[in-house]
C-alpha positions in Angstrom: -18.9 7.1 4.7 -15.9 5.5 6.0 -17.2 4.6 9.0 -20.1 2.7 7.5 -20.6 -0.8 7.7 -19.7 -2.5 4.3 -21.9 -5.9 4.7 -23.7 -7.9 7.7 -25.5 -10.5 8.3 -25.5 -11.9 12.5 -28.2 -10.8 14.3 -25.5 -10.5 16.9 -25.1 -6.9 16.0 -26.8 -4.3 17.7 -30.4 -3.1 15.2 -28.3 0.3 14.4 -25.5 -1.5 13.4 -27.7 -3.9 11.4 -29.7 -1.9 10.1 -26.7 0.8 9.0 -25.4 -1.5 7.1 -24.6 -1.0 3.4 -26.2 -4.5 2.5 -29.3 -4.2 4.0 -30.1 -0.3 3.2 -29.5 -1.6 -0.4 -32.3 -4.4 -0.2 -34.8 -1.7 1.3 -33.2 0.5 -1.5 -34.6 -1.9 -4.3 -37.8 -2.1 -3.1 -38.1 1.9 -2.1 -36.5 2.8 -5.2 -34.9 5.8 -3.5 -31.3 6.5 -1.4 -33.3 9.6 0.6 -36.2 7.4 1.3 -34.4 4.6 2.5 -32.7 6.3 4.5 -35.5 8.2 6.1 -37.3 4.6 6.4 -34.7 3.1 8.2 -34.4 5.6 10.8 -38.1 5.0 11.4 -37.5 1.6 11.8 -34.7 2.5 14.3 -36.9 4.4 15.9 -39.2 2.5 16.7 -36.9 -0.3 18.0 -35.8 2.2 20.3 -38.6 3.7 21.5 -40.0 -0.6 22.1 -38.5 -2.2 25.0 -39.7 -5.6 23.4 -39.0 -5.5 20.0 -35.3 -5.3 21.8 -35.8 -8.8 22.3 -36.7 -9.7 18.5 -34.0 -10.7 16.1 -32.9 -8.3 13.7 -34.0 -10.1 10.5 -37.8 -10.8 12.3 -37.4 -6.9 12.6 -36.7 -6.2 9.0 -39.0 -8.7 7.8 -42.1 -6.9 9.3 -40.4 -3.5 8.2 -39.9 -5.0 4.4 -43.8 -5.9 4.3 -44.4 -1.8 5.0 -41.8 -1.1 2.3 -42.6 -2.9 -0.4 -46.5 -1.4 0.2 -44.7 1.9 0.3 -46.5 2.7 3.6 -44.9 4.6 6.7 -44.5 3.4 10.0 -44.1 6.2 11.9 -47.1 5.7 15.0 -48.0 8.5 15.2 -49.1 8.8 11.2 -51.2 5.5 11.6 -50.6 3.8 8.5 -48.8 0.6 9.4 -46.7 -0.9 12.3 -43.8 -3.2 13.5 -44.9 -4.1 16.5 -43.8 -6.9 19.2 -44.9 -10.5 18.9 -44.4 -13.6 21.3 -44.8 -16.5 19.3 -45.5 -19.3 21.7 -44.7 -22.3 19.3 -41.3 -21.1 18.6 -41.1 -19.1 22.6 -39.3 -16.8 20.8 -40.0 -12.5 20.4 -41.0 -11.9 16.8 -41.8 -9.0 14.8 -45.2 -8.3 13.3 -46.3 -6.3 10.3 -49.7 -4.3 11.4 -51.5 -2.2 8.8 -53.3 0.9 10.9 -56.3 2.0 8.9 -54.9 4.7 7.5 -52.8 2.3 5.5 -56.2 0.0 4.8 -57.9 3.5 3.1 -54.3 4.5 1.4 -54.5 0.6 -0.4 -58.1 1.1 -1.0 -57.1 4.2 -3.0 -54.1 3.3 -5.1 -56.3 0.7 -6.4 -57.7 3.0 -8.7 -61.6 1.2 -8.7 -62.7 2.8 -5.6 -64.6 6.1 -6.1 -65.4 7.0 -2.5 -64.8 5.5 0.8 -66.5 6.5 3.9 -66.3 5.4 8.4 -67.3 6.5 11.5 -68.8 6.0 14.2 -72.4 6.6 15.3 -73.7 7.2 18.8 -77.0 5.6 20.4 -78.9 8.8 19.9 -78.0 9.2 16.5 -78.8 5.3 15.4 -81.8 4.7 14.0 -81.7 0.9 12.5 -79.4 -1.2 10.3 -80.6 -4.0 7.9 -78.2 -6.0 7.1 -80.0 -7.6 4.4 -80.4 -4.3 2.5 -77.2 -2.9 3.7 -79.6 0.3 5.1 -78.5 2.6 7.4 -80.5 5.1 9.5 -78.8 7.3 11.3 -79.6 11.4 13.0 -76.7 13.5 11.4 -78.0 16.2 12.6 -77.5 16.0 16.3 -74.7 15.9 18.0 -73.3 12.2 18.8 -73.6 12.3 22.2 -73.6 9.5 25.4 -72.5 6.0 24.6 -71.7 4.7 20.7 -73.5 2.2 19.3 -71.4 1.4 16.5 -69.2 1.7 13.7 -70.0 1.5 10.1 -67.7 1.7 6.6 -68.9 2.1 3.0 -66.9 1.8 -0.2 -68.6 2.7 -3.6 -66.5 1.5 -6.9 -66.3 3.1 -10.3 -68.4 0.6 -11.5 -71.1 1.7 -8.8 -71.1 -1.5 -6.7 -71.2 -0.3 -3.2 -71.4 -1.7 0.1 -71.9 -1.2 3.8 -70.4 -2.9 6.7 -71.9 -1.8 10.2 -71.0 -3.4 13.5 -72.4 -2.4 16.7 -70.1 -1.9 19.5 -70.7 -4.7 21.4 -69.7 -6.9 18.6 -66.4 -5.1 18.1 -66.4 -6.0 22.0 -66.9 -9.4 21.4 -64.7 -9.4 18.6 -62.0 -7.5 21.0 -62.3 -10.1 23.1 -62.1 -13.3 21.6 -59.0 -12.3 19.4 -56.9 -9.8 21.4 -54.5 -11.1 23.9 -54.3 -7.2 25.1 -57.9 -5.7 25.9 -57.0 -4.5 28.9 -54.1 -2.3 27.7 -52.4 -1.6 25.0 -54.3 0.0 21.7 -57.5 -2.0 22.6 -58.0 0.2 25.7 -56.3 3.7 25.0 -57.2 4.0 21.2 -60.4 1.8 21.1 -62.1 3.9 18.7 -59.4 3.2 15.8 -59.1 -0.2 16.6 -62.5 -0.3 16.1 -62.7 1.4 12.9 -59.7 -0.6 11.6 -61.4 -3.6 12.4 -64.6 -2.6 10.2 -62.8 -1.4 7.4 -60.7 -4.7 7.3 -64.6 -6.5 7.0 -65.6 -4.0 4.3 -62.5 -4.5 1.8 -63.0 -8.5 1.8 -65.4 -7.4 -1.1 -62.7 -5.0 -2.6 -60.8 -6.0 -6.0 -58.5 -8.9 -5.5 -55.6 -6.8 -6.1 -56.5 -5.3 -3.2 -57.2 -8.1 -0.7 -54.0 -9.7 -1.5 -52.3 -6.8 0.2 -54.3 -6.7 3.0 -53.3 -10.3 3.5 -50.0 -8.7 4.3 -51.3 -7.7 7.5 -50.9 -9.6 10.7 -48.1 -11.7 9.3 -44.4 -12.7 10.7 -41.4 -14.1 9.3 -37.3 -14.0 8.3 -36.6 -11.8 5.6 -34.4 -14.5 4.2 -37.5 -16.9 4.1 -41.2 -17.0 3.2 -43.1 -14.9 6.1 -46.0 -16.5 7.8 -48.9 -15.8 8.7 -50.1 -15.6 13.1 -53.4 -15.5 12.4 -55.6 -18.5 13.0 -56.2 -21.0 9.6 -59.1 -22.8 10.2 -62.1 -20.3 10.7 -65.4 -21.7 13.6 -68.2 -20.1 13.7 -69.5 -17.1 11.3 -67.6 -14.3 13.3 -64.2 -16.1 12.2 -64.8 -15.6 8.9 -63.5 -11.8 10.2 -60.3 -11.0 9.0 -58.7 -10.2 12.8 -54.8 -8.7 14.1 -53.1 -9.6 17.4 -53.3 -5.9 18.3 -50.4 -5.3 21.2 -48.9 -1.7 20.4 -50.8 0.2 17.7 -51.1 3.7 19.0 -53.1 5.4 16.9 -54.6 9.3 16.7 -58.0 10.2 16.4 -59.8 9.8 13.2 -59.6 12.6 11.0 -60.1 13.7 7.0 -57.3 12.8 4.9 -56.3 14.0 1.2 -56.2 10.9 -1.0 -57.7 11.7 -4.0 -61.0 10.0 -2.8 -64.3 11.4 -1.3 -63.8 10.4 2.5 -66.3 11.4 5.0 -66.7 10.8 8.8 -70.1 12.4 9.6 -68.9 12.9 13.5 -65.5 13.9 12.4 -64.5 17.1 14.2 
């Protein structure tokens, strides 16, 4: 087009007129491996910046570094589809507005399957008067499908089984999601932690269960949470050095994941929600 921007590089310019330009579609081109697609992924990207009052105040390059991490794992970031996220980020060593990469848990189950080892992957949540008992040892869960979930929930449980038949459970009652919430999120009291608690709930559960996935796997979860320049080596926001047991939990600085109601998706893998509507 003749009006198109040939090559830029200041993140003076304004995101459309960054992102527009020929030199940086062509690096999400290489990695997308498509002109259509690109294109379509950059107008998400614009999007998103314009639908976020604070990622206004992020550089462009923080911007496309997050939205380079989506790319190159070929995931959306539409909100509303709930696979991953650019979301805002105030880094208080730098005091500057960065960009962070979030994968929803959508994305975590779309990974989960490309990796072509898992054979069935299943979440939900349970309610208190359909729990029974959990032993963590064993990995057993009890729980009364038959009646309705009704009243408060007691937790939230994942379970991947792999073509080899290793399986295994993760199951985490609500108050230590809560506690969880709470000693990691800098936005309980709004934000995704309060409107779509449920997901971020679920998202935090499936993150626990793929730590035993294939290492293929886990390296692109590592993805998630991170920050960075696209012109250097992104880093990671999340703390290093692990304290007690519950650190050992992979965790997100959730501040805008909006994120719809669980529900069954086609991806070539049994996936089952035993509450799912």
């Amino acid at each position: 087009m003749a009006n198109e921007i040939t090559k830029i590089s200041s993140d003076n310019a304004t995101p459309a007129q960054f992102f527009k330009a020929v030199n940086i579609k062509e690096k999400f081109e290489e990695v997308l491996g498509d002109k259509q697609k690109t294109e379509s992924f950059v107008a998400s990207v614009l999007a998103i910046v314009n639908d976020t009052p604070e990622l206004k105040k992020v550089d462009n390059s923080s911007i496309m570094a997050a939205a380079m991490k989506a790319a190159v794992l070929d995931l959306p970031v539409e909100k509303s589809l709930g696979f991953a996220y650019v979301i805002p980020y105030y880094n208080s060593r730098t005091r500057k507005h960065e960009a962070q990469f979030q994968i929803g848990y959508k994305g975590y189950i779309q990974l989960a399957q490309r990796s072509g080892v898992i054979a069935k992957i299943s979440r939900g949540k349970i309610y208190e008067n359909q729990f029974l008992s959990y032993d963590p040892l064993d990995e057993k869960l009890e729980a009364d499908f038959s009646v309705e979930g009704e009243g408060e929930v007691a937790g939230y449980f994942a379970k991947l089984i792999l073509v080899n038949g290793f399986s295994h459970l993760v199951y985490w009652s609500k108050e230590k999601v809560e506690k969880h919430r709470d000693k990691f999120s800098k936005a309980k009291s709004y934000g995704p932690w309060k409107d779509n608690f449920d997901a971020m709930a679920l998202k935090t559960v499936i993150k626990d269960l793929l730590r035993d996935a294939p290492m293929s796997l886990q390296m692109q979860i590592r993805e998630d949470g991170t920050t960075g320049n696209y012109k250097t080596e992104a880093k990671d926001v999340t703390p290093d050095e692990p304290e007690t047991l519950e650190d050992l939990i992979p965790h997100d600085e959730e501040t805008g994941e909006i994120i719809d109601e669980p529900e069954q998706l086609d991806l070539g893998v049994s996936y089952e929600d035993p509450n799912a509507k």
